[in-house]
N, C-alpha and C positions, 0 to 999 in steps of 0.2 A: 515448578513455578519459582521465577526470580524472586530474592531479597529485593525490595524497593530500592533503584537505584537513583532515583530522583529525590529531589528536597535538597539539593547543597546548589549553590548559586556554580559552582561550574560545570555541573552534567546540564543543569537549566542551557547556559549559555552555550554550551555545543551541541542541544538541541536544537535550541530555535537558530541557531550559525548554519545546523546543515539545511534545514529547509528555506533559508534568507526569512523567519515568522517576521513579519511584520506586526507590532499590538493595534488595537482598533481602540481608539477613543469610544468609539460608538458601543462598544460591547463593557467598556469599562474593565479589561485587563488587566490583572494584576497577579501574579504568579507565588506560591509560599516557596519560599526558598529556606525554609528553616526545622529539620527534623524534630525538633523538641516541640514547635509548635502542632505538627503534622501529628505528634503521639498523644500532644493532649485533646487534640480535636478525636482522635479515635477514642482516648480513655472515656471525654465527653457522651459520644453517638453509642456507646456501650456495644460494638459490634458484635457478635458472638458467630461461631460458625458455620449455625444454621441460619443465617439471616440473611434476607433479599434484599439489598440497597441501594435506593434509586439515588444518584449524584448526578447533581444539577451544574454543571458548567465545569467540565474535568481539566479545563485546559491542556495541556498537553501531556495531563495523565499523573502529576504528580500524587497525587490523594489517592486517583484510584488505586496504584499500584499499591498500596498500603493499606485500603481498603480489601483489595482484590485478594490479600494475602492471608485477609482476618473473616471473609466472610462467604458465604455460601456461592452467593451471586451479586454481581455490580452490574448495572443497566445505568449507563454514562448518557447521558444526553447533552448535547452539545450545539449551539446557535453558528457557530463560527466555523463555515464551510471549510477555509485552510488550514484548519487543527486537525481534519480527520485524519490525513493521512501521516500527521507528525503522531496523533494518539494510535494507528495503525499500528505503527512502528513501535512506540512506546511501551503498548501493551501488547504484544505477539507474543509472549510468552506465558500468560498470563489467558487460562481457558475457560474461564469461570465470568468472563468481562463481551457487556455488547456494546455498541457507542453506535449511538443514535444523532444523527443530523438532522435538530429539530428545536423547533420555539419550546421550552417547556411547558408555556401555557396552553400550549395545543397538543398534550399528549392523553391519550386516553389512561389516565395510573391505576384508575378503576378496572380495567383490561389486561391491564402491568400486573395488579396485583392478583387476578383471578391466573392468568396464564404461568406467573412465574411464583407464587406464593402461596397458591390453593384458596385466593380469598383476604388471606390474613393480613393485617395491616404492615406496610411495610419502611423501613427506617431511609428517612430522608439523610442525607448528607451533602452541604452547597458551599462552596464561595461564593458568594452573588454579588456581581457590579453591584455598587450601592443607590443607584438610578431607580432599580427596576427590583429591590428587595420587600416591599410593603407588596407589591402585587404579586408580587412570586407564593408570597406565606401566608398573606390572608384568602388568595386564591386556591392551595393547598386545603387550607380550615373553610371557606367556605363551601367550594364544590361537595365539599362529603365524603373526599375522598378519602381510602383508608391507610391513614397514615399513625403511626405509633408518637412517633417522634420527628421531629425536624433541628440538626443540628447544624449550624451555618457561621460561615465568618459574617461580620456585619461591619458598619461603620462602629463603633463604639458609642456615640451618642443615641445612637437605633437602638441599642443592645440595652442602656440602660431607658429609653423610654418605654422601652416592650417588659421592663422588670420595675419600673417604680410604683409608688402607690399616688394616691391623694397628697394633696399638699406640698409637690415637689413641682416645679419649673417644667420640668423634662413630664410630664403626665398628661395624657389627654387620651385621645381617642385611640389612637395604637396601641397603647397602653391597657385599654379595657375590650380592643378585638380581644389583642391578644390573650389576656387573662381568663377572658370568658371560654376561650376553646383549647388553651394549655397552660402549665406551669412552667414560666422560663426560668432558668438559672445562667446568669453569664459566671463560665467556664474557666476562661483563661482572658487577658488580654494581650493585645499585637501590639507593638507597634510598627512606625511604618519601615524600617529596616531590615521586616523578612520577608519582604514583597519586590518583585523586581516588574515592572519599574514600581518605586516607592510612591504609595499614596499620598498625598499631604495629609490623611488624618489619621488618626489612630484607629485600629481595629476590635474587637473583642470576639470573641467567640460563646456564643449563645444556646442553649439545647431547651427546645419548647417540648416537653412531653403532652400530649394531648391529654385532656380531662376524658374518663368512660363517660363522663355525661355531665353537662355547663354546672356550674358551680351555683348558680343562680336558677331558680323559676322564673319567668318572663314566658306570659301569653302570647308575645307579639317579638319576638328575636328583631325581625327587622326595623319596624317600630322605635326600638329600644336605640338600634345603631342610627336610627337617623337626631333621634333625642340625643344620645351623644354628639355627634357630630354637632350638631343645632349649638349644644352648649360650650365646644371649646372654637368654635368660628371667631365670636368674640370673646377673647378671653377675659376682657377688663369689663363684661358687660354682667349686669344680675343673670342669672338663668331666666328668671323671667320673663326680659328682655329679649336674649339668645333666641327661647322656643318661640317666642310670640312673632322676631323676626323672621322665622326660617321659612324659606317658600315652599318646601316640603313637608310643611306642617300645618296641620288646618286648627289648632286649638285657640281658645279668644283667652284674653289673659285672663279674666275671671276662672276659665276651668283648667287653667294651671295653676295660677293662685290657689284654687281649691285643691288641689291634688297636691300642694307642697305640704299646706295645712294638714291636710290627711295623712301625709309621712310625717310629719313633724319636723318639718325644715324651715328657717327663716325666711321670710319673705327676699331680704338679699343674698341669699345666696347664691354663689357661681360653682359652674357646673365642675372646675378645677379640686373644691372640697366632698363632693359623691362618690363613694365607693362602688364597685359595681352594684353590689347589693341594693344600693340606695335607688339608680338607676333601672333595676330591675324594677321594685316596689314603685316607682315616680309613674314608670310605662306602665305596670299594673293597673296604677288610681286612674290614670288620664283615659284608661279604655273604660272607663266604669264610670266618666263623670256626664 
């Protein structure tokens, strides 16, 4: 097996030169050309040799090759029909790597992991266009699938709303998916200078370890995420307000009034100050009132 020979912007450039690659706006393209970045995104995903790694969006193979070097097995899955055969090439030397042409949210990972894992949960690794990263990750955590960890470049601003708490700006509802089904830590951050073409925003690198089990009690999980939702819709409005407006919620302000009371929360308060915890206990009272 090859040393990773990609990661420096001019093996990139006479890759994509020999095949004319053209980038797709649409898929949101963007390539790391930066090996320090590329090592701290593996020191992040904690690869080990026996580990099965599904990578979400290989591009034309930079990560996996460096992936592929550190770990048991890589299963590439890839959206962008004219990268197969540039990642054919890329990785032909490398026996341990499959590359799949396919939507990631139409892969069966549950299937992934019993065929190629025996079962056991297995370590994500993504760049993800910054479009399509909330549905990628909370689709991950919500299907059930068994995933250990998921470690991803993100927009930077993603990164710190997926890690803040209460009473920051950047906190809402991503913020308390995320929390409730893993522990994130941003990594490292990017900027846009090791990406060809360069993003206009800054990057970070993020690694969500999944919780063995939610951090919170909550009768009603989904419940719970639509009460979130409800309360950061209007951000400037009471909670109150928020749940009383929501059309997917059928409570009369009286039995949420009563159910704040029951938590011991102010009657103005907004949903930007509840910890999950809080959140959890709120859904609790409102099933009970």
């Amino acid at each position: 097996m090859k040393d990773p020979y990609l990661g420096n912007p001019k093996k990139t450039i006479e890759v994509l030169q020999k095949y004319d690659f053209v980038f797709q706006k649409k898929f949101g393209q963007n390539f790391l050309i930066d090996p320090h970045v590329l090592d701290k995104i593996m020191n992040a995903a904690d690869i080990q040799k026996e580990d099965f790694v599904l990578e979400i969006g290989p591009g034309i193979g930079t990560m996996t090759q460096y992936l592929a070097c550190r770990a048991r097995e890589v299963f590439a899955v890839e959206i962008d029909r004219a990268l197969i055969p540039i990642l054919e090439d890329t990785l032909k030397d490398y026996g341990n790597v499959t590359i799949l042409n396919q939507d990631i949210l139409k892969v069966d990972i549950k299937k992934l992991a019993e065929e190629h894992n025996q079962g056991k949960p297995v370590k994500v690794v993504a760049n993800l266009p910054y479009y399509i990263t909330t549905p990628i990750i909370m689709g991950l955590f919500e299907e059930d699938v068994p995933v250990e960890s998921i470690t991803v470049m993100v927009q930077k601003e993603v990164a710190e709303r997926m890690q803040t708490g209460p009473g920051s700006k950047d906190y809402g509802a991503l913020s308390l998916a995320v929390q409730y089904y893993a522990r994130p830590y941003i990594a490292a951050n990017v900027p846009p200078n090791c990406f060809m073409p360069r993003p206009k925003v800054g990057s970070a690198v993020i690694r969500l370890t999944r919780h063995e089990k939610p951090p919170v009690d909550v009768k009603d999980q989904k419940l719970m995420f639509r009460i979130i939702r409800a309360s950061f819709n209007q951000r400037r409005k009471t909670l109150v307000n928020g749940l009383k407006n929501a059309s997917d919620l059928e409570f009369s302000k009286e039995d949420i009034e009563k159910a704040l009371s029951a938590c011991g929360f102010p009657m103005g308060i907004r949903g930007e100050a509840l910890t999950l915890q809080d959140f959890a206990d709120l859904t609790n009272q409102l099933l009970t009132t």
